[in-house]
VMD Tcl script that draws the C-alpha trace (Angstrom):
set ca {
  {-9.19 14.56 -10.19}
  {-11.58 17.20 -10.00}
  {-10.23 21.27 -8.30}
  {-9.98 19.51 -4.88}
  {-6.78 17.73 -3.76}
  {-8.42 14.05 -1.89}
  {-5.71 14.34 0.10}
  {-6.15 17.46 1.55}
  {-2.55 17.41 3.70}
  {-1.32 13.93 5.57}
  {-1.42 16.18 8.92}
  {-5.15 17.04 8.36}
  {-6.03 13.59 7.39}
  {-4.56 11.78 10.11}
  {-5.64 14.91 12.83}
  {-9.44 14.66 11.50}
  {-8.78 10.64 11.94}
  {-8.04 10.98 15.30}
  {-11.92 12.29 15.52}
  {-13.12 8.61 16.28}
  {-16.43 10.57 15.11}
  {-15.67 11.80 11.33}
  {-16.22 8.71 9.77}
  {-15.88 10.46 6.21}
  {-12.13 10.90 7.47}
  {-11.94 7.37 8.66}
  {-13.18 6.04 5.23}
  {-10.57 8.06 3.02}
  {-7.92 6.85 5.21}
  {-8.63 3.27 4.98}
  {-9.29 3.64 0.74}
  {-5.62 5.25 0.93}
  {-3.26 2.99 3.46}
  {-5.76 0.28 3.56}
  {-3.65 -1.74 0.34}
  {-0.56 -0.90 1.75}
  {-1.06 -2.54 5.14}
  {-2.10 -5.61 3.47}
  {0.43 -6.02 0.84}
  {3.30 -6.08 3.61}
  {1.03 -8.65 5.54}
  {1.02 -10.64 2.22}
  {4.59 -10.11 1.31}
  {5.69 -10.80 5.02}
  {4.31 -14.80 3.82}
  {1.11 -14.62 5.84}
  {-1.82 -16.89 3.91}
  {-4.51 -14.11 2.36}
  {-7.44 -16.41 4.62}
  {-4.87 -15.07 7.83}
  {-4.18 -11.41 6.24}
  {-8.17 -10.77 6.02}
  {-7.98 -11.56 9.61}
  {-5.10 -9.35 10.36}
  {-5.50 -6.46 8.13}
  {-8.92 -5.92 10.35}
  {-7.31 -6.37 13.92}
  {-4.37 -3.72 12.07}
  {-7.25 -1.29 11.40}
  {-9.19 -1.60 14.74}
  {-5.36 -1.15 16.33}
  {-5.18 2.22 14.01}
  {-8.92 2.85 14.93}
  {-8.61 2.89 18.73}
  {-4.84 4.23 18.91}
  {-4.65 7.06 16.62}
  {-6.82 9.38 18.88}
  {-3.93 8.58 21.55}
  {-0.89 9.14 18.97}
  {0.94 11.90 19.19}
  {1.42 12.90 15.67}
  {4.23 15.58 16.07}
  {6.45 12.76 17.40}
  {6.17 10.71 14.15}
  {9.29 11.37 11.84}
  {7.49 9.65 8.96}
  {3.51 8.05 9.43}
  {4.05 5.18 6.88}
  {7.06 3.42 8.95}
  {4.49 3.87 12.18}
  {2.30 2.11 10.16}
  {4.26 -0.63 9.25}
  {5.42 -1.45 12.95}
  {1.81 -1.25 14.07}
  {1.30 -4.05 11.15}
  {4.55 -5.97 12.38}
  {3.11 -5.85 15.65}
  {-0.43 -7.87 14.52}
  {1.83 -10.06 12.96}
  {3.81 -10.69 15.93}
  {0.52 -11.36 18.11}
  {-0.88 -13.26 15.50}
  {2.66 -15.50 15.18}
  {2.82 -15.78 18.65}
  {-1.24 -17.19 19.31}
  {-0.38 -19.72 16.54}
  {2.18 -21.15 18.60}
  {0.30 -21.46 21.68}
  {-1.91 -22.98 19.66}
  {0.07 -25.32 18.13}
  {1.91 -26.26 21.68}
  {-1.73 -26.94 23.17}
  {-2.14 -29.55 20.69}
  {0.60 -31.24 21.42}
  {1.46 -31.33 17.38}
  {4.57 -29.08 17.54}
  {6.88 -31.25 16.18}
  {4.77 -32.22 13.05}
  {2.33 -29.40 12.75}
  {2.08 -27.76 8.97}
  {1.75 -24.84 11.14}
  {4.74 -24.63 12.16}
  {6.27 -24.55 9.21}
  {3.84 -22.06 7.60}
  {5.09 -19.75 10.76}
  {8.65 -20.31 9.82}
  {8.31 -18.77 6.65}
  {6.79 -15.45 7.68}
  {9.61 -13.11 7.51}
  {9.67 -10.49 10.83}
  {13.27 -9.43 9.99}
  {12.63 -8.41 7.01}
  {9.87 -5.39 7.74}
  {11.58 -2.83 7.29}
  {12.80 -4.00 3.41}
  {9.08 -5.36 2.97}
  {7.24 -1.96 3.91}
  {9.78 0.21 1.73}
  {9.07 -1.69 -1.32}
  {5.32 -2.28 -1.11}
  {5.14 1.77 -0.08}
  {6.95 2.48 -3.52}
  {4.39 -0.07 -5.24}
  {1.67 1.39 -3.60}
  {2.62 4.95 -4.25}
  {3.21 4.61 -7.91}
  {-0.50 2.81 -8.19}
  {-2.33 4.95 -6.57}
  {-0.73 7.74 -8.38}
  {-1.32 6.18 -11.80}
  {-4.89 5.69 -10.81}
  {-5.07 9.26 -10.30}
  {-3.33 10.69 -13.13}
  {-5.54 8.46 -15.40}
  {-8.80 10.73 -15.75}
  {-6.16 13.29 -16.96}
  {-5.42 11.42 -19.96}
  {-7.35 10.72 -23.01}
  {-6.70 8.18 -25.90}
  {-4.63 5.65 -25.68}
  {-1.96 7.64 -23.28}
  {-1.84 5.50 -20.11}
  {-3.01 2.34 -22.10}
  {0.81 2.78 -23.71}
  {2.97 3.96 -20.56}
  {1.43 0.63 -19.04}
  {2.62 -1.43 -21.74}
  {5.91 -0.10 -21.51}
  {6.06 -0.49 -17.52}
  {5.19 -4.55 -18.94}
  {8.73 -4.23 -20.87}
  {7.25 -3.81 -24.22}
  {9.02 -1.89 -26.79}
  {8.20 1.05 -28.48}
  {7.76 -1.33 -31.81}
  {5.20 -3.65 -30.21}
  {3.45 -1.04 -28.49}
  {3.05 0.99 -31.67}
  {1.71 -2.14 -33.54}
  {-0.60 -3.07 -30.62}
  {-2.25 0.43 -30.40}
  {-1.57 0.97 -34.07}
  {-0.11 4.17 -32.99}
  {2.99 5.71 -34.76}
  {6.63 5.12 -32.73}
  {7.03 8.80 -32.53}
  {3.54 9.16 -31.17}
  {4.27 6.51 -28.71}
  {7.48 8.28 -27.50}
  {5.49 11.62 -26.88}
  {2.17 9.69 -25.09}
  {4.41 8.15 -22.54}
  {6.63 10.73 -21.71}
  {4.02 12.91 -21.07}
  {2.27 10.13 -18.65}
  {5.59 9.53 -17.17}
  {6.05 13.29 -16.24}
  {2.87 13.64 -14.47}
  {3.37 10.22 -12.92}
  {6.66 11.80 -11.06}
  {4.71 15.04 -10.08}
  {2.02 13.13 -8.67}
  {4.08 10.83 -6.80}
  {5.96 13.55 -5.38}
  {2.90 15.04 -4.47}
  {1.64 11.08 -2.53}
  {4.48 11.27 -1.04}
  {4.80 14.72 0.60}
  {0.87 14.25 1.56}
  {0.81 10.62 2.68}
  {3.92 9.64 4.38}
}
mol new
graphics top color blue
foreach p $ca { graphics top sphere $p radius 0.5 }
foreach p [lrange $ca 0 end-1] q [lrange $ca 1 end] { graphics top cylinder $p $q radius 0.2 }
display resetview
C-alpha cells in the first residue's frame, strides 16, 4: 500500500471533488464508490445493458452536484450516495413508462414487467449490504500486497466455506499453519475495514 494512505481523509476527498477542476480527485473517487453505485443499481433488478446507462447519468449527477453539496450537512456520504442512485433509478423507471404508455403496449409490454421487478422500497436494505460487500473487497484488495505466500490465497478459501482440512490439502499447507495464515489476514482485514469505513463513509 505504499507510506501514503489513497484515501487521504473522506472530507478531503470529497472537498478536492468538489474542484470540478482536479480531475486526479475526480478519478480516485470514481475507482472508490464507482462499484458501489453500480452494484445497488444491479441488485435494485435493473438489466446491466440499463445500469451502464445509469451508473453514467449517477456520476454526471455526482459530477455537476457535488460542487453545490454542502458537505457538513451530510450525517453519513454513502447513504447520500445511494439516494442520488435511487433517484436515477426513479427517472429512469419513470421515462420507461412514458415510454411504454406512448406505445400504446402497456398492457402487454415485457417492459412493464421488467419495471415491476425493480425494487425502490428496498434501497435502503440494498445500499447497506452492497456497502458491507464493497467495503470488505476493497479492503481485501488492499491488504493483499501485505501478504506473501499463500496467506490471502487461504483466508479466501475459507470465506468459500472450506475447511481447514481441505484448505490444508489444497495448498498443501499444514492445519496449524493454515489456522495462523488466516487469522493473521483476518486481523488486518478488520483494521483495514475500520479504517474504509471511517475514511469513506
Amino acid at each position: 500500500m505504499g507510506t501514503e494512505d489513497p484515501y487521504s481523509t473522506r472530507a478531503t476527498l470529497i472537498q478536492r471533488v468538489q474542484n470540478q477542476r482536479d480531475n486526479d480527485s475526480w478519478e480516485e473517487f470514481v475507482r472508490v464508490y464507482r462499484r458501489y453505485i453500480y452494484a445497488i443499481i444491479r441488485s435494485m433488478g435493473i438489466s446491466e445493458h440499463d445500469s451502464d446507462d445509469i451508473l453514467q447519468q449517477v456520476l454526471l449527477n455526482l459530477w455537476n452536484g457535488l460542487p453545490k453539496m454542502e458537505y457538513e450537512r451530510i450525517t453519513r456520504f454513502r447513504s447520500w450516495l445511494a439516494v442520488v442512485t435511487k433517484n436515477c433509478v426513479t427517472d429512469f423507471i419513470r421515462k420507461r413508462c412514458r415510454d411504454a404508455s406512448r406505445l400504446e403496449k402497456a398492457g402487454q409490454d415485457e417492459t412493464l414487467t421488467y419495471l415491476d421487478s425493480i425494487r425502490l422500497p428496498e434501497i435502503d436494505a440494498i445500499a447497506e449490504r452492497e456497502w458491507e460487500i464493497h467495503l470488505t473487497n476493497l479492503a481485501l484488495e488492499n491488504i493483499e500486497p501485505l501478504f506473501t505466500g499463500k496467506a490471502v490465497e487461504a483466508f479466501r478459501m475459507s470465506l468459500q466455506g472450506m475447511e481447514v482440512d481441505e484448505i490444508s490439502r489444497a495448498l498443501e499447507l499444514k492445519g496449524n499453519s493454515v489456522y495462523r495464515l488466516k487469522n493473521r489476514v483476518k486481523e488486518r482485514l478488520i483494521q483495514e475495514i475500520r479504517h474504509l469505513r471511517d475514511q469513506l463513509e
